[in-house]
C-alpha positions, 0 to 999 in steps of 0.5 A, a space after each residue: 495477484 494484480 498482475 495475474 488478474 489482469 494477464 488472465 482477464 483484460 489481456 487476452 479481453 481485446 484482439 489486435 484493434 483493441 476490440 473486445 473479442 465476443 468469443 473470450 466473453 462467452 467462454 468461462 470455461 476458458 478463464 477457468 482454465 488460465 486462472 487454473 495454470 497460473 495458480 500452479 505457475 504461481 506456486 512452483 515460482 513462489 520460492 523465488 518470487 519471495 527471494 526476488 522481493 526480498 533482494 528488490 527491497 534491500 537493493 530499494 531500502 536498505 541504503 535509504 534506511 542506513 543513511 536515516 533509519 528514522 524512514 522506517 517508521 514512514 508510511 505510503 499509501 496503500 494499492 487498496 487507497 489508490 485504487 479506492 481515491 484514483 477517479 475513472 479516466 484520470 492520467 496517473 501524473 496527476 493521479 500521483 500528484 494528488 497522492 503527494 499532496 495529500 501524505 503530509 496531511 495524512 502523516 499528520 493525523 496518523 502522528 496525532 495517535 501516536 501511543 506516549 508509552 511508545 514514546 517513554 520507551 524510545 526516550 529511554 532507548 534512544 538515551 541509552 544508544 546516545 550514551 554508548 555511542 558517546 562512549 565510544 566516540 570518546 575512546 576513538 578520539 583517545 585511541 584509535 587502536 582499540 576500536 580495531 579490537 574484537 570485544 564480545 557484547 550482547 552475545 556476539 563477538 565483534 569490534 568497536 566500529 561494528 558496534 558504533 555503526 549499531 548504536 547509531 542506526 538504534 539511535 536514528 530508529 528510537 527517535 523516530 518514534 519520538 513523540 515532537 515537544 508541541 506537535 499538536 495538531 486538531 487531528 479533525 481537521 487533519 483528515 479534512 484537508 487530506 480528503 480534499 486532495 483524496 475527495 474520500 471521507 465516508 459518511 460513517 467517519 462523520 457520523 463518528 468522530 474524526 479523531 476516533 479510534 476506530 476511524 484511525 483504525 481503518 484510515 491506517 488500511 489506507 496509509 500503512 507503514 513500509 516496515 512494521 513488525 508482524 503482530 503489531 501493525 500491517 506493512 507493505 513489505 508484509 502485505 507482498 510477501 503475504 500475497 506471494 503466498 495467498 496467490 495461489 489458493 486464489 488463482 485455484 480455489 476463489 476465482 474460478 468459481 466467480 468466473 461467469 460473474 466475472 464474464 457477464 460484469 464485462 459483457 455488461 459494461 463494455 461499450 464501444 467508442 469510434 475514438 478509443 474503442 472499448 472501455 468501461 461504461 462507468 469510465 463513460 462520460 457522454 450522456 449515455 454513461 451518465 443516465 446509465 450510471 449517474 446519481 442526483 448528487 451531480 446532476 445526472 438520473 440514473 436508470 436500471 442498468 441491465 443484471 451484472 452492470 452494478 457488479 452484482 
């Protein structure tokens, strides 16, 4: 959906001198149109863009995921947080490396929530896969031959080799949702030190506690699992192949209708500069970017701006 938006709306905004073309701001009917072609291009081609999600991930993951299936309970941050944390005119190294800096502090207040009977389970599960694996360690050591036997377990006929591979990914996934002896953390303050690097802590977290629920509930929006299973926790993996789908309806049905508004925000906060040509006015630091859009919290007065520059 990010792409389309921005091949429909921003690419065709600027001309060959990356100067705003007036005849593009005043043609809704235009924008229309092309979010109307893409919606269609979008649907036939969604059978295979899913298979090319499908494919990217495995040839990303699946290698990272053998060599330590523990990574499939880790987190990243979402395209929603960084959008919300990125500031206006901010390089993206240094954007990614606040990101960085800030995922270990984030990781810990997640673990802070972790559910104990989620805990019990992977003990008991992870007790059970150290043991087979245990056994079947020893019967390679005793004799190697029949590890190359088929035997039929759990419904499926396959060799020992198989089964051992099985039992040590199971293992490695088990114990990462173990619950560490002594990881205890104030997770307050863990959500402090994160906003230090991510400078976002709304003012409905501190009127709340930090450690709430439901505040966990929305930062888990921020930092989501790669891997979740559907019904129980959001991913990023889930979250593309759900917009695969949801793409197309809101290229036909949702955007078109905002298409003036979309105009007239552009139109409104476009300003010009000798040295970088058209940019956004909230990404406009001089003194005239300031008046229009500043607040006292910083400083800087703040006059009415004109219908649409608010993104009303």
């Amino acid at each position: 959906l990010e792409w389309n938006i921005r091949y429909c709306v921003i690419e065709p905004l600027f001309d060959s001198e990356y100067r705003v073309d007036p005849r593009v701001l005043g043609s809704p009917h235009l924008l229309q149109r092309r979010l109307y072609i893409m919606g269609l291009v979008n649907l036939a081609l969604s059978p295979f863009i899913v298979m090319f999600i499908l494919i990217y991930f495995a040839l990303k993951n699946l290698q990272r995921y053998h060599a330590d299936p523990r990574t499939l309970s880790t987190r990243s941050w979402s395209l929603y947080a960084k959008y919300t944390f990125r500031k206006y005119n901010e390089l993206p190294h240094r954007f990614q490396r606040r990101l960085n800096k800030a995922l270990p502090w984030a990781e810990k207040y997640v673990s802070g929530f972790a559910s104990p009977l989620l805990s019990i389970i992977a003990r008991f599960a992870a007790f059970i896969a150290s043991a087979m694996l245990a056994v079947l360690i020893t019967l390679w050591i005793l004799n190697e031959q029949m590890m190359k036997l088929d035997f039929y377990l759990f419904g499926m006929t396959r060799n020992l080799y198989w089964y051992m591979g099985m039992f040590a990914m199971a293992l490695g996934v088990a114990r990462s949702f173990i619950i560490q002896q002594g990881a205890t953390h104030d997770s307050g303050q863990m959500l402090v030190s994160c906003a230090a690097y991510t400078s976002y802590l709304p003012a409905r977290w501190r009127h709340t506690r930090l450690s709430s629920p439901e505040v966990y509930q929305e930062f888990t929006e921020l930092l989501m699992l790669n891997v979740a299973v559907p019904g129980v926790q959001r991913s990023i993996f889930l979250q593309e192949m759900v917009g695969v789908v949801t793409t197309p309806f809101i290229l036909w049905w949702v955007l078109p209708s905002k298409a003036h508004e979309i105009l007239l925000f552009l139109r409104n906060c476009t300003v010009e500069k000798p040295s970088v040509k058209a940019i956004c006015s909230f990404a406009d630091f001089s003194n005239v970017g300031f008046s229009r859009h500043g607040t006292s919290r910083f400083g800087t007065e703040r006059h009415d701006s004109p219908p649409g520059a608010d993104g009303g």
